[in-house]
BAGU-400328 format. One line per 4 residues: number of its first residue (from 1); for each residue x, y, z of N, C-alpha, C, O. Coordinates in steps of 0.02 Angstrom, whole numbers, always signed. Layout:
BEGIN
NUM> X/Y/Z/X/Y/Z/X/Y/Z/X/Y/Z; ...
This chain:
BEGIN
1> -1306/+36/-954/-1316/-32/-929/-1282/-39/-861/-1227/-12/-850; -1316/-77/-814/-1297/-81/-741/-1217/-125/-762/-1213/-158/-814; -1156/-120/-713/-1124/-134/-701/-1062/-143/-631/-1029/-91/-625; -1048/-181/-596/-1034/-163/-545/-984/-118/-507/-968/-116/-447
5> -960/-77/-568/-963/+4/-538/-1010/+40/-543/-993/+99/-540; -1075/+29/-550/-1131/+79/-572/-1144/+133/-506/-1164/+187/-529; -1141/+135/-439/-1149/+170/-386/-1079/+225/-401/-1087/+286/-405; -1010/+191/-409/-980/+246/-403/-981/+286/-477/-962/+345/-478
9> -1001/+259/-528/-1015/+310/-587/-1055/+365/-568/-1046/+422/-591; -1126/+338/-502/-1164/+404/-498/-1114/+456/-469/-1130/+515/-479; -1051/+442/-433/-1033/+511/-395/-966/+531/-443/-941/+586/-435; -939/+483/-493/-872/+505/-495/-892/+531/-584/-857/+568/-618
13> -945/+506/-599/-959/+518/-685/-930/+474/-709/-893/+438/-675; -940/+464/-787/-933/+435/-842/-857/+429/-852/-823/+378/-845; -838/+491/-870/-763/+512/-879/-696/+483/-816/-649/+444/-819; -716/+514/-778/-681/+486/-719/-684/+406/-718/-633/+375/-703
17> -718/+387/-726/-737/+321/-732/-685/+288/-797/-654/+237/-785; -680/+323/-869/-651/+306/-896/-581/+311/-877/-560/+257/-898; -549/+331/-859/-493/+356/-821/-462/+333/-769/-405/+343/-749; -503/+303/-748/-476/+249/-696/-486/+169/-711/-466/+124/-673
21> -520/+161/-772/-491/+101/-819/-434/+91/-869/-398/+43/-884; -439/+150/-888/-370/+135/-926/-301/+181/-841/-262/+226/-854; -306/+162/-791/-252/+186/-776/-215/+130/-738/-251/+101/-697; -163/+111/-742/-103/+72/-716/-87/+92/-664/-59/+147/-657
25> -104/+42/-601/-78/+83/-530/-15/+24/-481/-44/-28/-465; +49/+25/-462/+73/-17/-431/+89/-28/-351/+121/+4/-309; +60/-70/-351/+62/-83/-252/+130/-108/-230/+142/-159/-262; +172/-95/-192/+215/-96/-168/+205/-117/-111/+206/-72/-69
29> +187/-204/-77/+183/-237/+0/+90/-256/-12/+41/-218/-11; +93/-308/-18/+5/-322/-9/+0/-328/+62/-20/-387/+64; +3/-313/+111/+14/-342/+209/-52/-298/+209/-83/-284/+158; -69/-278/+274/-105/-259/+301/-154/-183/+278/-214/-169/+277
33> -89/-146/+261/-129/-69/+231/-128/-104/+154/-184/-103/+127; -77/-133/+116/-69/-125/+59/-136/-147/+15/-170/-117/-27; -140/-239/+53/-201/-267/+31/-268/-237/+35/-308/-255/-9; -288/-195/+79/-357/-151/+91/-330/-71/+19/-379/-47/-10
37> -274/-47/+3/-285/-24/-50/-288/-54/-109/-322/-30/-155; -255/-106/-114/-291/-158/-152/-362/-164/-197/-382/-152/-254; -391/-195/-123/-467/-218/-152/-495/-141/-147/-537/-136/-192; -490/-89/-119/-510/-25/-143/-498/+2/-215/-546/+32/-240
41> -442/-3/-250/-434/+25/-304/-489/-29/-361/-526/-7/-405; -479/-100/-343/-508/-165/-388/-583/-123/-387/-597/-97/-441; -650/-109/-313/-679/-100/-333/-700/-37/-353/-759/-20/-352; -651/+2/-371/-675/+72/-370/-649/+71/-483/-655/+119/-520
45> -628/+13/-501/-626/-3/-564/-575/+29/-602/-582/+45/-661; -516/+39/-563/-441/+25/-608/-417/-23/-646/-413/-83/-632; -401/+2/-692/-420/-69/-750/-341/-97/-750/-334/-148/-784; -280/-73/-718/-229/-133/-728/-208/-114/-636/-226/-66/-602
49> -172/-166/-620/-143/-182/-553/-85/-194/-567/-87/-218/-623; -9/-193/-542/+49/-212/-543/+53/-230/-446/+50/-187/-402; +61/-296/-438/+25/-319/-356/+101/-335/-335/+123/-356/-388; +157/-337/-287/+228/-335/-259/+230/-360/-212/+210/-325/-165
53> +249/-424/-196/+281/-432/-127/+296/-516/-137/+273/-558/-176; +343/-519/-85/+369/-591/-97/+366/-645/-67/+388/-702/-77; +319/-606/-6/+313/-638/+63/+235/-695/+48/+191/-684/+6; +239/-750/+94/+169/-784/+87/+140/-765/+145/+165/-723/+183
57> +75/-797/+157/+27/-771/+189/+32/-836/+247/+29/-897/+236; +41/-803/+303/+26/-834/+355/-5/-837/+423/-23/-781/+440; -21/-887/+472/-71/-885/+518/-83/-820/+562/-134/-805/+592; -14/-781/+559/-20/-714/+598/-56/-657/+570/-77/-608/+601
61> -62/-671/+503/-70/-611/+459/-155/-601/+456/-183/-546/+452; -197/-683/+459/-265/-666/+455/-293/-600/+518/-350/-576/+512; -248/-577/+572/-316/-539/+625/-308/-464/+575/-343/-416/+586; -254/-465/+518/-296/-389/+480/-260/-380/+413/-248/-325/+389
65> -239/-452/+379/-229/-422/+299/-283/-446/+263/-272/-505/+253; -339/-429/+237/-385/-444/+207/-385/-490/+156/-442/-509/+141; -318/-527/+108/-310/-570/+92/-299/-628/+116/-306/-679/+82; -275/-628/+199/-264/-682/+225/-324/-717/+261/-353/-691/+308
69> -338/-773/+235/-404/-829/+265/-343/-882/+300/-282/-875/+293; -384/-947/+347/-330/-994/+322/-328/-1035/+263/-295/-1086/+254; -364/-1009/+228/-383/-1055/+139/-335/-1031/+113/-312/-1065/+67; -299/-962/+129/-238/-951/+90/-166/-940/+117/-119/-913/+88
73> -168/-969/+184/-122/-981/+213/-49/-1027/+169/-58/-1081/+141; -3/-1002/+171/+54/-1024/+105/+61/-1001/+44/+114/-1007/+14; -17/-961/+8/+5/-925/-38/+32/-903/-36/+61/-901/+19; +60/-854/-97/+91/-799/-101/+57/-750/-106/+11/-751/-148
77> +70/-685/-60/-2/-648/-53/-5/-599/-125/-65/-588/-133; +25/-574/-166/+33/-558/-219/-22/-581/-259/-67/-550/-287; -6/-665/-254/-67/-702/-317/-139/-701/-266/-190/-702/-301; -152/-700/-193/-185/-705/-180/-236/-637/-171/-296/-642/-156
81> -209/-584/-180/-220/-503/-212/-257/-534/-267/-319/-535/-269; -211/-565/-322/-233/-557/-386/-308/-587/-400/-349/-563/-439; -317/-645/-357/-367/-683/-369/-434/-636/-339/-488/-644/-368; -433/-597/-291/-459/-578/-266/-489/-509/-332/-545/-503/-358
85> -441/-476/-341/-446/-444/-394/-504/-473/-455/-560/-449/-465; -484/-513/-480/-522/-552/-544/-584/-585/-520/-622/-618/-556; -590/-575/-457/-668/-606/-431/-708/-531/-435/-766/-524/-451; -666/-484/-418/-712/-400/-397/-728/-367/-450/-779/-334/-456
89> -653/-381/-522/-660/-374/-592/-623/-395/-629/-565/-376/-640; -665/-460/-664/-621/-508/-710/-585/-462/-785/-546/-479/-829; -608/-424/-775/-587/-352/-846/-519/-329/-843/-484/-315/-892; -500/-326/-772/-436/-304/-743/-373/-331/-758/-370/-393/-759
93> -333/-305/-768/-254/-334/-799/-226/-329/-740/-237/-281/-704; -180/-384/-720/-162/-394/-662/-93/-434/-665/-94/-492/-684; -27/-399/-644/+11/-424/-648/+53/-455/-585/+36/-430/-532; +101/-503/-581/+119/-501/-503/+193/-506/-497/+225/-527/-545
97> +224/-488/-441/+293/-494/-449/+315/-518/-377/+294/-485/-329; +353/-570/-365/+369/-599/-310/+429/-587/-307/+474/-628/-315; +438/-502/-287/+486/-466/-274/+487/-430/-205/+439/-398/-185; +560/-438/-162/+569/-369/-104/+592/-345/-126/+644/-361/-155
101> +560/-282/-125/+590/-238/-160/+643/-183/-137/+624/-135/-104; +716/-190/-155/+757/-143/-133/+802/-119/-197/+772/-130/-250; +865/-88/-204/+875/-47/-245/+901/-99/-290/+886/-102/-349; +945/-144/-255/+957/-229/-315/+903/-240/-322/+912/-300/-334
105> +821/-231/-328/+781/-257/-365/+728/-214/-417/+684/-225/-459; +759/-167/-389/+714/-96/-411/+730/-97/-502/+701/-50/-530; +768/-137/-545/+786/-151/-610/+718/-157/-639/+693/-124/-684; +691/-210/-601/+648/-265/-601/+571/-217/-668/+534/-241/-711
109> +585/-127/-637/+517/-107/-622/+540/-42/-668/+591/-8/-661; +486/-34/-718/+492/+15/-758/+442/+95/-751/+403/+98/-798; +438/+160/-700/+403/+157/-665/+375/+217/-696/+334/+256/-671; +410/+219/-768/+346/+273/-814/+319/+261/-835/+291/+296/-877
113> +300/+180/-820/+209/+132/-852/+170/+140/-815/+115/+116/-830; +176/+175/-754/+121/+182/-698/+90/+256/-691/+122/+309/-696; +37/+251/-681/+3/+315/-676/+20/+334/-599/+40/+389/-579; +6/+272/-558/+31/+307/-486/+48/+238/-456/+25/+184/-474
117> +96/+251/-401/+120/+195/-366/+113/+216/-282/+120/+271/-256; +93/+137/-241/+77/+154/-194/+145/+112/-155/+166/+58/-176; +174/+150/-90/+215/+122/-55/+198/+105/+10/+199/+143/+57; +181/+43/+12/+153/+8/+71/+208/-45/+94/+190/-101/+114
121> +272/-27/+90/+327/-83/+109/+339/-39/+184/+312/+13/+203; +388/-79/+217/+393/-81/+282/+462/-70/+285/+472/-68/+346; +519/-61/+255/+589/-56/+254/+599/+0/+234/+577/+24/+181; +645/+34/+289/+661/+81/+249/+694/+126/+170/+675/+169/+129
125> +765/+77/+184/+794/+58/+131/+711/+65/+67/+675/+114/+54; +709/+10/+47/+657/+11/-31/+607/+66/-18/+575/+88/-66; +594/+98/+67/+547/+142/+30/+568/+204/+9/+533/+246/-19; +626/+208/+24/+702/+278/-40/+671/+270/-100/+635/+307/-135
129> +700/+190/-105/+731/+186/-177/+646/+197/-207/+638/+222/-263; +591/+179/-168/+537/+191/-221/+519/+249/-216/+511/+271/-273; +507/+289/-176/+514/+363/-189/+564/+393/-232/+543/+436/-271; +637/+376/-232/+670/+398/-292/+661/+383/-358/+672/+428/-398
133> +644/+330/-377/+638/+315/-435/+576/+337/-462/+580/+366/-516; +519/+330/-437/+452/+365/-444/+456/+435/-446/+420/+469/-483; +505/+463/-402/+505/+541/-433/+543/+549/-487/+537/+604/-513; +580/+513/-511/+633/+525/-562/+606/+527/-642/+618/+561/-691
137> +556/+463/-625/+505/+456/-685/+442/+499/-684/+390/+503/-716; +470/+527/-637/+378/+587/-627/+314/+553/-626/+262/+565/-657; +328/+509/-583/+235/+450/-569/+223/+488/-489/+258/+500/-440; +161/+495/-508/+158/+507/-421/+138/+457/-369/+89/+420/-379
141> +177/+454/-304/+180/+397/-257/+159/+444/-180/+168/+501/-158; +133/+391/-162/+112/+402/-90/+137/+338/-47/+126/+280/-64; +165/+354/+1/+195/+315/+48/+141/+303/+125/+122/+349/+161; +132/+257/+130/+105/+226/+198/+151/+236/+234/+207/+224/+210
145> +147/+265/+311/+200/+260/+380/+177/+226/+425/+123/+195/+420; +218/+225/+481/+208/+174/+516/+124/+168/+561/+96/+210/+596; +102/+103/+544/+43/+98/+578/+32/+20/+614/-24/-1/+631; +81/-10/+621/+93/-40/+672/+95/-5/+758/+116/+52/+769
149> +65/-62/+824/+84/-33/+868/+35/+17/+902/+40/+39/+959; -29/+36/+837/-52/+88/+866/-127/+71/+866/-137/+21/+830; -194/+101/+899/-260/+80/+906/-324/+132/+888/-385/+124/+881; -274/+191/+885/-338/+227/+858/-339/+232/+764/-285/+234/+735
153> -387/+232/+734/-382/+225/+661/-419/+295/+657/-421/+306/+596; -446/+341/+686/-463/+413/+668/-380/+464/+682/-383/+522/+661; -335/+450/+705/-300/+475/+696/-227/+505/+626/-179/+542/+621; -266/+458/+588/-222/+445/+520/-241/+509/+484/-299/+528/+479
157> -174/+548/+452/-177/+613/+430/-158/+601/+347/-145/+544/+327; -157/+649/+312/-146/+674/+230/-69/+713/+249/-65/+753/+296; -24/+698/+214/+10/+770/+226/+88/+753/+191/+110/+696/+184; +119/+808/+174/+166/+817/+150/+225/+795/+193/+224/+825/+246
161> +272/+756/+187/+337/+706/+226/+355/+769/+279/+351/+766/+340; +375/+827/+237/+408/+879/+280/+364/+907/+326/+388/+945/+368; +306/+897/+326/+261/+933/+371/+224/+884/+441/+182/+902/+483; +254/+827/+431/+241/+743/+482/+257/+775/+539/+285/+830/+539
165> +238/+739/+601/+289/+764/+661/+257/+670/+700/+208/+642/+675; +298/+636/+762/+264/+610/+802/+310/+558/+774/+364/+538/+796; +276/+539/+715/+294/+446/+694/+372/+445/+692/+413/+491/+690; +379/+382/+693/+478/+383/+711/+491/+348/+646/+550/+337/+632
169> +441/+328/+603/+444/+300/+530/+466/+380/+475/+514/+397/+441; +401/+408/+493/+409/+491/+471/+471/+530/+462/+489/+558/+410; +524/+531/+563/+530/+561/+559/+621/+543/+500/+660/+582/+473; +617/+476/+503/+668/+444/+472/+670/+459/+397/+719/+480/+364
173> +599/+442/+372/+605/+456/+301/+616/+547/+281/+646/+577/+236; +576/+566/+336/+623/+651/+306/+681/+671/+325/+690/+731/+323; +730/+631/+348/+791/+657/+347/+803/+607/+289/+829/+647/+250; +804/+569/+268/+838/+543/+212/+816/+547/+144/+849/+530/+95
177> +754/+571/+146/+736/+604/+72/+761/+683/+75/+791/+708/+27; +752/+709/+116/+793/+788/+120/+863/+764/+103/+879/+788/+49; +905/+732/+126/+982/+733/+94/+985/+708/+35/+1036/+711/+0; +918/+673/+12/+945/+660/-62/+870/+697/-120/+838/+670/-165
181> +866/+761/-93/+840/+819/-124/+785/+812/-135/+759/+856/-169; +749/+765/-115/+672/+741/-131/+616/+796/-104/+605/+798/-43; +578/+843/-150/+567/+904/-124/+484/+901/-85/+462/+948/-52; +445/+837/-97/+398/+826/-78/+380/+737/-55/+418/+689/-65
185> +337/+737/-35/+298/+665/-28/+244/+658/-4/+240/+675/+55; +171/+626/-40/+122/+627/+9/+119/+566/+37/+146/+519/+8; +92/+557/+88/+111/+506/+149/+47/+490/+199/+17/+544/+194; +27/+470/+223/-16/+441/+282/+10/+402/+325/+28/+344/+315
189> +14/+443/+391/+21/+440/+444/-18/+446/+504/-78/+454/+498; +5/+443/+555/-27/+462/+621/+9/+482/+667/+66/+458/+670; -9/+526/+710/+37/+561/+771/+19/+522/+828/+48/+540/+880; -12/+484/+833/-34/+413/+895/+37/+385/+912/+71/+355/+871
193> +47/+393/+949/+99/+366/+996/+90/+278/+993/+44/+244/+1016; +162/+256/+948/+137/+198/+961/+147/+159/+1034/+187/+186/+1072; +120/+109/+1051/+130/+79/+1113/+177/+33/+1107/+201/+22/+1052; +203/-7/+1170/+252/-47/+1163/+230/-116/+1185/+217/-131/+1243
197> +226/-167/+1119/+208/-235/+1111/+232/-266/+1181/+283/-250/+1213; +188/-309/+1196/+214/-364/+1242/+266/-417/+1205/+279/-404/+1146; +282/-447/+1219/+355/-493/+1223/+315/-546/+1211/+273/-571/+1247; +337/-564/+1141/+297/-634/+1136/+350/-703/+1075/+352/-695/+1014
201> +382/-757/+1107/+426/-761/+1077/+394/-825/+1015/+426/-826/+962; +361/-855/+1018/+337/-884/+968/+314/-869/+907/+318/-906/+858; +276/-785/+908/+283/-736/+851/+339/-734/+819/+355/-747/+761; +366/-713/+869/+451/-680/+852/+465/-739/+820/+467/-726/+759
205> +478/-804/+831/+503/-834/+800/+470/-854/+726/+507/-878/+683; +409/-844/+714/+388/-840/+658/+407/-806/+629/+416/-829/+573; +423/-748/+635/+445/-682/+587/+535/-659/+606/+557/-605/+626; +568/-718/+591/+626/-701/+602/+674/-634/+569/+729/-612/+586
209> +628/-613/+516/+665/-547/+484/+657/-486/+533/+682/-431/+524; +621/-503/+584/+621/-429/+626/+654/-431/+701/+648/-471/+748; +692/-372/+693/+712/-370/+767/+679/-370/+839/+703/-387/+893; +592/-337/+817/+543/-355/+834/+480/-323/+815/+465/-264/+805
213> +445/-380/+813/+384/-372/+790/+314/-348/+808/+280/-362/+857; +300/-312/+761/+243/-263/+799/+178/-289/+824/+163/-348/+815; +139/-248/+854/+54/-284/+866/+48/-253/+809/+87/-218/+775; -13/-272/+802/-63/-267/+737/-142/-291/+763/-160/-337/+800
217> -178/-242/+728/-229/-249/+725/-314/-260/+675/-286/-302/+710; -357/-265/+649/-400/-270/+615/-407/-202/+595/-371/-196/+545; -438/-140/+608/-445/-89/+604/-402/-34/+590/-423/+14/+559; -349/-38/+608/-286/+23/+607/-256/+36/+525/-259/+85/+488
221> -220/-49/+512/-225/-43/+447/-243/-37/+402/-222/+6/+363; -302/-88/+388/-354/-61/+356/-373/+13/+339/-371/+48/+288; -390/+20/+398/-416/+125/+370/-367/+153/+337/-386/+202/+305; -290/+136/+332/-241/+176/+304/-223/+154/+257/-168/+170/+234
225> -262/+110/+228/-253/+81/+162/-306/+100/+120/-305/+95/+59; -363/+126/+161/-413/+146/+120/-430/+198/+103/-465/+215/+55; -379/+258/+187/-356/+330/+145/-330/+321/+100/-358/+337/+47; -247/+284/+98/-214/+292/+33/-259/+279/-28/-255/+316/-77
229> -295/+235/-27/-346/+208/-111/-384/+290/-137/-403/+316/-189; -382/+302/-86/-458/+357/-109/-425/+430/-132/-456/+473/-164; -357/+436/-111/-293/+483/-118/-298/+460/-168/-305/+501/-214; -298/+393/-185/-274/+378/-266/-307/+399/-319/-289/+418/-375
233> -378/+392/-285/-435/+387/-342/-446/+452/-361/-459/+464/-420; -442/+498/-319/-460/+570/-335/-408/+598/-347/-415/+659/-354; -333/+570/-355/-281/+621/-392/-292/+581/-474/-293/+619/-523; -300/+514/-483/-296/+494/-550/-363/+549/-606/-357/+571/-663
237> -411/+552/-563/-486/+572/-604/-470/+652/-608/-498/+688/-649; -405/+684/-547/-409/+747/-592/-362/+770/-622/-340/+827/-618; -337/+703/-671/-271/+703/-737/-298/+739/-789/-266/+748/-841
């Protein structure tokens, strides 16, 4: 019977298909990459979501987080994931947590219920602690790097933390998962040189948590949210 995964049943089969309904996947940052893996995993028919972040959705965020309209300007982008979710597949278990996540919150999260977890946060700090704890419980995680700043979206690579070169997000997280023995990570990145934002202080003052704040674009993130989904989909189907 037709259903609206019926296109990807023709390429992924039956089985695979089952397999990515019963699998539990957790997003770590709905923003810009996170939300486009998001609605990738929703329609590719993962049957639970665990959706993270604490932040609401605001007027800056519509030129490229796919949750942000101004209809949902003030949500919380978490619930506004979720809703989005239960419109693509009301079948879906969907949980939300209006958490930042750092190592005081990392309690919060039990992370051998997940089949795989995606790290789309922007701090360094929590993205340790979620790489540590995810390897500790043996879930496998893939980390988003930095894709702020930058304009080409064919430049985004697959690759192992230790094998990155270019990004200054990259080159940070492999010195600090190397001192604390972390023997792998898969990751998406880009060697695109990012550029340097114009000076804009009314932003800035919107986003007072940053020392400064990046450009952003429609396209950049996106695509690296939709490598990460598809990383996802084809390591869960060959469990």
């Amino acid at each position: 019977m037709l259903n609206q995964f019926s296109r990807t049943e023709l390429m992924l089969g039956k089985e695979a298909m089952e397999k990515l309904f019963a699998s539990r996947v957790a997003v770590f940052g709905i923003g810009g990459v996170g939300g486009y893996a998001v609605e990738a995993l929703a329609r590719s028919g993962v049957g639970a979501l665990d959706l993270i972040d604490n932040d609401v959705v605001c007027l800056t965020n519509i030129n490229r987080q796919i949750i942000a309209t101004h209809k949902t300007i003030g949500k919380y982008k978490a619930d506004a994931a979720a809703e989005r979710v239960s419109e693509i597949n009301p079948e879906a278990k969907v949980r939300t947590f209006k958490t930042f996540y750092m190592p005081e919150t990392a309690e919060q999260f039990d992370f051998s219920e997940y089949d795989y977890v995606i790290d789309a946060i922007d701090t360094v700090t929590g993205k340790i602690a979620l790489v540590e704890n995810a390897y500790a419980a043996g879930t496998p995680i893939i980390s988003s790097m930095g894709a702020g700043n930058k304009l080409d979206p064919t430049a985004f690579e697959v690759a192992d933390i230790y094998k990155t070169s270019v990004c200054p997000l990259a080159r940070v997280m492999r010195y600090e998962l190397k001192r604390r023995n972390i023997p792998a990570l898969k990751v998406v990145y880009s060697k695109e040189k990012p550029i340097v934002p114009v000076e804009d202080t009314e932003v800035s003052e919107e986003c007072p948590k940053r020392n400064q704040v990046p450009g952003s674009n429609a396209f950049v993130p996106s695509v690296a949210g939709l490598i990460i989904a598809g990383e996802v989909i084809k390591d869960l189907i060959k469990r």
